[in-house]
N, C-alpha and C positions, 0 to 999 in steps of 0.2 A: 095750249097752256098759257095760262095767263104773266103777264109781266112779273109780278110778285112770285109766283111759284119759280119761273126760270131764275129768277137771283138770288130765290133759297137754295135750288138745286148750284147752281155757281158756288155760291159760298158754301156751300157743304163739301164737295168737291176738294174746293181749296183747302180749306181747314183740314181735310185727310190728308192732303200730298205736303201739308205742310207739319201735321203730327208724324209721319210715317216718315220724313225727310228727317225731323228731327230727332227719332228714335235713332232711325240709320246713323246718324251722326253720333253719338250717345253710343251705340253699339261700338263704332270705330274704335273713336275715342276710349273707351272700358278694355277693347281690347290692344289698342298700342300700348295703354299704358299697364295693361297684365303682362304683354311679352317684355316691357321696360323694364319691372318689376322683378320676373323671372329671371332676364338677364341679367340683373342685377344682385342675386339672389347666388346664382351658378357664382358668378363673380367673388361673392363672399366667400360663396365655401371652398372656394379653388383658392381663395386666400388661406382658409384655415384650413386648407388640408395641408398647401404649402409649409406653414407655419409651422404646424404641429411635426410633420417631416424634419423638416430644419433642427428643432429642437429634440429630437429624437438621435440624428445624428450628430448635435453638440454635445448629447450627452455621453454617447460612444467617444466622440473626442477624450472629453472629458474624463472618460475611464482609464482612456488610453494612456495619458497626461499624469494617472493618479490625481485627479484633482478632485477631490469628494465634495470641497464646496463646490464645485461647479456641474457637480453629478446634480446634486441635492437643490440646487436652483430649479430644475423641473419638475420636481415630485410638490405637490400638493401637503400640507403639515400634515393633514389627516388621511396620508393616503395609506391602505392596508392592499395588502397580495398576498393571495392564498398562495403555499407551497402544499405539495405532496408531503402529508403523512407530519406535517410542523404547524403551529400555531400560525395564526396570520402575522405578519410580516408589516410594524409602523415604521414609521417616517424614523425615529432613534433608533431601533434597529438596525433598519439603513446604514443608515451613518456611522454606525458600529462595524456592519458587515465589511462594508467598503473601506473603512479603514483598515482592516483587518487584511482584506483582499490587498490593495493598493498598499503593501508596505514596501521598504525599500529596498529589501532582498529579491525582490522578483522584479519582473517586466510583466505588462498587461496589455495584450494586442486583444480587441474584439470587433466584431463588423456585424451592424444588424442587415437584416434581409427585411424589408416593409414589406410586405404582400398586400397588404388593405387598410384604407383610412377612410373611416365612413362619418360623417358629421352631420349633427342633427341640433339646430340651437346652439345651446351653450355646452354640447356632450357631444364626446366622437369617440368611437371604437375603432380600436387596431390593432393588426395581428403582426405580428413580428418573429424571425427565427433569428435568433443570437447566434457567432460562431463566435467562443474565445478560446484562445491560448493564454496560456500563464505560464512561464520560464523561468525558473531559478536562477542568478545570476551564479551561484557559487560552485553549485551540480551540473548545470545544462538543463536538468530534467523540464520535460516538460509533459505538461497536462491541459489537455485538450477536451473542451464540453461544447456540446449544443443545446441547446432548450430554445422548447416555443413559449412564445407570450401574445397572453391577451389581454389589451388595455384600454382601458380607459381611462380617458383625457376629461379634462371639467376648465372651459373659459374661466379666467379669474381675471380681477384688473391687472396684475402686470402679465399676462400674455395665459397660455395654454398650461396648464398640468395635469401630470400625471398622478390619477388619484386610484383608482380601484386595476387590481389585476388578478390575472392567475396566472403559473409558472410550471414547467414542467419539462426536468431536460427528455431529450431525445436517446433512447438506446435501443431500436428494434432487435439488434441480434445479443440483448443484454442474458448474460448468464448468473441469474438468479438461484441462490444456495434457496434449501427449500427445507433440509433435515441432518441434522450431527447424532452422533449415538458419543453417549458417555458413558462406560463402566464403571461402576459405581458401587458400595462398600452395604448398602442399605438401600434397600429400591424406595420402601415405605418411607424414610427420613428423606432422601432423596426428592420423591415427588410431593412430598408437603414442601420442601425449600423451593425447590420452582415455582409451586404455588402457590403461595404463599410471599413469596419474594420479590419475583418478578412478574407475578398474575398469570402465570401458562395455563391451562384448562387440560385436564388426561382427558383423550381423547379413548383409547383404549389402552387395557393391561392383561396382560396373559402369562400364563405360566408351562412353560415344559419340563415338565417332572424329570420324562428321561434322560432330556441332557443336562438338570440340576440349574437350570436357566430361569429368571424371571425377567420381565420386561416392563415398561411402561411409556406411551408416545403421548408426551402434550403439546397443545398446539399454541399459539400467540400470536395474533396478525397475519397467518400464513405460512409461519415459520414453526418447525415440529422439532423438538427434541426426544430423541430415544435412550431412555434411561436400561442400562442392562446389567442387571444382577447375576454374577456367574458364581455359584460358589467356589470358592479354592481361590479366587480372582484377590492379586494383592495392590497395595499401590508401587507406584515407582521408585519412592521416595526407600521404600523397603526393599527393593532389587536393585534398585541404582542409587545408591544413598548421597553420590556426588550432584547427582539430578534433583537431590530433592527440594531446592527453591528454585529451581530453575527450569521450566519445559525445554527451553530452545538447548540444555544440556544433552535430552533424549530428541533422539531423531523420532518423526515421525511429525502431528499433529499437536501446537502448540498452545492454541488457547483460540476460544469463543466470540466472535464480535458481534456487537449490535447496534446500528444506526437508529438514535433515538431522536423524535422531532423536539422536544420537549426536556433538554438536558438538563437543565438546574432540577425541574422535576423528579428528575432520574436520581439526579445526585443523591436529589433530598430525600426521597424515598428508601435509597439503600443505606443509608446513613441511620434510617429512623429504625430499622429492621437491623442494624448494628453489626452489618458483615465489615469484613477484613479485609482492608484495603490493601493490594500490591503493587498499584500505582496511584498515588493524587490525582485527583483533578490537573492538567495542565494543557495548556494551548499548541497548536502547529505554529511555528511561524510561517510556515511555508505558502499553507494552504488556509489559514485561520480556524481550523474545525479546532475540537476543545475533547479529552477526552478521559480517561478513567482505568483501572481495572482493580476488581474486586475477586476474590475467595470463593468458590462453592462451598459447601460443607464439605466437599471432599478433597477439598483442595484445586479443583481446575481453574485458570484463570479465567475470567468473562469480563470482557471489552468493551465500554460503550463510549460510543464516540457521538457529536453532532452533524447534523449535516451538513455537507459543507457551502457557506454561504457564497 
């Protein structure tokens, strides 16, 4: 091998151990500064997850305290929270609700449970189980609720909020009314008024000749009323004449209620359709729900109240 060839092969050599050296280095380098980065990264979010925690439990303070501004420092201006069976839930709302809740007749003890804080960017999901008590100072009574929550949080510049959620108390061994039967004067006038009134759908209607009976079952959201035509059947107001503005004068079953999400709606509705009011519109102080009762055509009373926030 000649002179010339041996110092091409030399320098070819070299020129590879010293590409291949400085890949290797490049590689290092790329990857200490990926694990810096990571670590870096874990770092952040162990910050906002701390964070978002923190404020989560200020805000329980906060409830605890009756302090609605300092509730409403967390929440996002445009934050909405779906409830069960209610319109969605903004930011004025809020502030209405919690006043309502936190008034000075009661005490407000609650404690969340965090089960999970997951964050991603400038967005974190978290799941949460609420336990409150509420106590009347002047009764004793108290009322106790759980509900789970699922939230999401939105980075803003002054810290973490809470902007979108959904809500949903807790009753597994909840005992759900499902069907009332009312007797009734006119079965026909009858099921046009519920239908008419309050939107029930007849679901079926039957008739038994024999025993001089007619029926009819509508349905609404899950909820069935059974309308029953007896002939000879009179009202109370005519057998017990001292009963007759009054149910809770007759023993037995007193009046109709109905948990409606959408109460002003409700109001307005019944008002428009010109039934007979036997209570106003008027508020709990206790519990801040808002509620009503009106007239059937046959006179029985029917309750609607809102849910309570």
């Amino acid at each position: 091998m000649s002179f010339s060839a041996r110092f091409h092969r030399i320098v070819t050599v070299r020129s590879f151990v010293s590409s291949a050296t400085t890949l290797l280095l490049m590689a290092v380098t790329t990857s200490v500064g990926m694990a810096q980065d990571d670590a870096g990264a874990r770092s952040r979010q162990a910050a906002d997850v701390a964070a978002i925690r923190a404020a989560i439990q200020q805000t329980a303070a906060a409830i605890n305290a009756h302090d609605v501004d300092g509730v409403m420092a967390h929440y996002a201006r445009d934050v909405q929270v779906s409830y069960p069976g209610i319109k969605d839930t903004g930011y004025d709302d809020f502030y209405a609700s919690y006043r309502q809740m936190m008034g000075p007749a009661v005490t407000t003890r609650t404690t969340p449970t965090i089960e999970e804080v997951a964050v991603s960017g400038d967005l974190a999901m978290v799941r949460i189980t609420w336990d409150t008590t509420i106590t009347a100072k002047d009764t004793g009574r108290v009322t106790t609720r759980k509900a789970r929550d699922l939230q999401v949080w939105r980075r803003e510049k002054d810290g973490w909020k809470f902007a979108r959620g959904m809500w949903h108390h807790v009753n597994p061994d909840a005992l759900r009314p499902s069907l009332t039967a009312i007797s009734v004067a006119n079965l026909d006038e009858s099921v046009r008024w519920y239908a008419d009134t309050l939107g029930f759908t007849v679901v079926t209607q039957r008739a038994f000749a024999g025993q001089r009976l007619r029926l009819a079952i509508l349905e609404r959201d899950g909820f069935r009323v059974e309308l029953v035509e007896l002939e000879g059947s009179q009202p109370a107001a005519k057998l017990l004449p001292a009963g007759a503005g009054n149910p809770a004068m007759i023993q037995g079953f007193g009046k109709l209620a109905f948990t409606v999400g959408d109460f002003d709606a409700w109001l307005a509705r019944v008002r428009r359709a010109g039934v007979r009011f036997q209570l106003e519109p008027q508020t709990n102080a206790e519990d801040g729900t808002r509620s009503f009762i009106i007239l059937d055509n046959n006179g029985n009373w029917l309750q609607f109240r809102s849910v309570r926030p």
